[in-house]
C-alpha positions as CSV (number, residue, x, y, z in Angstrom):
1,X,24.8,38.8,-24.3
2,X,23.9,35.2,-24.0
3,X,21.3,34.5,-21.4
4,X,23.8,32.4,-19.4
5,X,26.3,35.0,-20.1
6,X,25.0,37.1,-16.8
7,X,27.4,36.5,-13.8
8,X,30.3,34.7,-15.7
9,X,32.7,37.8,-15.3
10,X,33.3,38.3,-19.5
11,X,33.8,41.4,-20.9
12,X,31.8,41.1,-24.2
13,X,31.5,43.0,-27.4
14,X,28.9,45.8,-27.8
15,X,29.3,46.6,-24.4
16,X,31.3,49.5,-22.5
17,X,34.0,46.9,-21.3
18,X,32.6,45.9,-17.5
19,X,30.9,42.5,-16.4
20,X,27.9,44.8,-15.9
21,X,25.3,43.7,-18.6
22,X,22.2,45.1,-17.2
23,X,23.3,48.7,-17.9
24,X,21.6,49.2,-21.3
25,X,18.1,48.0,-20.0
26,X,18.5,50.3,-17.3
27,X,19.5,52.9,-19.3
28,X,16.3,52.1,-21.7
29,X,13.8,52.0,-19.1
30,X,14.7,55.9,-18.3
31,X,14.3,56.6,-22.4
32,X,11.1,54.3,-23.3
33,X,7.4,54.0,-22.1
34,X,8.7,50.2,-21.6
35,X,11.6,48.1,-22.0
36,X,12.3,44.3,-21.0
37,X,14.9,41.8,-21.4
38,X,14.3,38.3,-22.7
39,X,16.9,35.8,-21.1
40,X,14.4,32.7,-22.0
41,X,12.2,31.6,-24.7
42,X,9.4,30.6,-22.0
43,X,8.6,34.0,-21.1
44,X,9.5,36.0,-24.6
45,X,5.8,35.9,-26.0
46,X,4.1,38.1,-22.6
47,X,7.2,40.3,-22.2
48,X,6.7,40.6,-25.9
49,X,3.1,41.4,-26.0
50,X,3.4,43.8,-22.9
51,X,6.1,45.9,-24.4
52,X,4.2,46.3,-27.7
53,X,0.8,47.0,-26.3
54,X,2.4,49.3,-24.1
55,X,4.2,51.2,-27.0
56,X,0.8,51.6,-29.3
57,X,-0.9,52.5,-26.2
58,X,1.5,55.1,-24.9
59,X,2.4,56.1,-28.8
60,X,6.3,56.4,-27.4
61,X,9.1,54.3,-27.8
62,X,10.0,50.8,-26.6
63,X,12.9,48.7,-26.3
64,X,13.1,44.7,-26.4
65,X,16.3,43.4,-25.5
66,X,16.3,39.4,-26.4
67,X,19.4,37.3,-25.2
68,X,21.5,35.8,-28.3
69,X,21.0,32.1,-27.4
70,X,17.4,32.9,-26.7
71,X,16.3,34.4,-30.0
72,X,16.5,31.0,-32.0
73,X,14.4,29.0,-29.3
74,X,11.3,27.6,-29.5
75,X,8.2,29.3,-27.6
76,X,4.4,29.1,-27.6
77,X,2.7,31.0,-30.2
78,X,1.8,34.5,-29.5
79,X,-1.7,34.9,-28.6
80,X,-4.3,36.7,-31.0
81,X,-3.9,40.5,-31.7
82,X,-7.1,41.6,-30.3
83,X,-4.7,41.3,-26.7
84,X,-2.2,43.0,-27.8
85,X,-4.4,46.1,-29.7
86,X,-6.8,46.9,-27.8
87,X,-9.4,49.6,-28.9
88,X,-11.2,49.7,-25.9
89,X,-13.4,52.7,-26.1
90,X,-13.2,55.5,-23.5
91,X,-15.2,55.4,-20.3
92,X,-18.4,57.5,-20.8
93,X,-18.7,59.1,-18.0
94,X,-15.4,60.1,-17.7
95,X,-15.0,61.3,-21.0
96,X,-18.4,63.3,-20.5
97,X,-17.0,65.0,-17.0
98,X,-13.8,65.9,-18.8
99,X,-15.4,67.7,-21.9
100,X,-17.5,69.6,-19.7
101,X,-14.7,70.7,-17.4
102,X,-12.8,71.8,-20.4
103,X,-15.9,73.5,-21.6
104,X,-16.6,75.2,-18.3
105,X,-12.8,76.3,-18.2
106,X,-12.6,77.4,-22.2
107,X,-16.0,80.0,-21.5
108,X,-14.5,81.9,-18.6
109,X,-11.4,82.6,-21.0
110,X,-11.5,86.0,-22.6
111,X,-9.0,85.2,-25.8
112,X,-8.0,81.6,-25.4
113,X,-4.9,80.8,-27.7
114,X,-3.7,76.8,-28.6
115,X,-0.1,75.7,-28.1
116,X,0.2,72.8,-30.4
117,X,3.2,70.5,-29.3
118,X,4.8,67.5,-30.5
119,X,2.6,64.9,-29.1
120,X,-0.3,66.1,-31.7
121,X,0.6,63.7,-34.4
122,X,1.4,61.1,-32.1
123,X,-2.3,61.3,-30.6
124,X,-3.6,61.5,-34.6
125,X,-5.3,64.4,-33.5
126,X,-4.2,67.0,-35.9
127,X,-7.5,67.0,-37.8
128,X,-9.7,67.5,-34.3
129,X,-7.4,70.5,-33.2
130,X,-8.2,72.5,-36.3
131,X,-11.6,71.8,-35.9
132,X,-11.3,72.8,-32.4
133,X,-9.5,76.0,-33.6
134,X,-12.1,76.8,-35.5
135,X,-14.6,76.3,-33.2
136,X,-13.7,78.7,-30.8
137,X,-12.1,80.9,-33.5
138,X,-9.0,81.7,-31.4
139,X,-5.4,81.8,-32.5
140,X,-3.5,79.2,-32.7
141,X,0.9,78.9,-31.7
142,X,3.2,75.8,-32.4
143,X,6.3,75.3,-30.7
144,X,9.2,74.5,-33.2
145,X,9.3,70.6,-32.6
146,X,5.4,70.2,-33.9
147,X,6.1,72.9,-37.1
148,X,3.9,71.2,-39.7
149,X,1.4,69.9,-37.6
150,X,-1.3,72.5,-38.0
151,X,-1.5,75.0,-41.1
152,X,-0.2,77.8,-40.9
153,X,-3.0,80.4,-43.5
């Protein structure tokens, strides 16, 4: 709907036929890692930015909802990419705790067994859990949604 659309009591198209606008963003913020709605050119470039940055970052879906009037308005010019990507690396000492809990964990297992899921190609870590895999040379199980991800000899 048009930005001044909200509170004006019309049933409009593409909607389920009440005055209620807001339903679809509501429903989007239950299905997405983020999801905003643009009712003005002023603030399109941040909400922009924040809902892609948090989509790369989360590696899940998103959803942008921008206002009909709105989408042909002017606004400042998006900043530089570096603030949107960020590839800010991992805190050392937290990265170092982890591994060595996971370690510590791993050794006290008798036949420790993967579970590949879904999210592995999402993280890019496909390579890394066949390495890990063979590493600690145990067996390996993937549920149906991530079939494909690792191989299967």
């Amino acid at each position: 709907p048009n930005s001044n659309d909200h509170g004006s009591g019309h049933i409009l198209h593409h909607t389920i036929g009440t005055t209620d606008y807001g339903y679809q963003l509501r429903i989007a913020k239950e299905l997405t890692c983020a999801a905003v709605s643009i009712t003005s050119a002023e603030d399109a470039p941040e909400k922009i930015d924040y809902v892609i940055r948090t989509a790369l970052r989360e590696k899940k879906p998103a959803y942008i909802e921008i206002a009909c009037n709105v989408s042909g308005q002017s606004c400042r010019a998006p900043g530089p990419i570096s603030a949107v990507v960020s590839d800010a690396p991992s805190d050392a000492d937290t990265l170092k705790a982890a591994v060595k809990a996971v370690a510590e964990f791993i050794e006290k297992k008798e036949k420790p067994v993967i579970l590949i899921g879904s999210k592995l190609r999402a993280a890019g870590a496909e390579e890394a859990a066949i390495r890990l895999a063979d590493a600690l040379g145990c067996s390996v199980a993937t549920m149906g949604a991530a079939k494909s991800f690792f191989p299967e000899d």
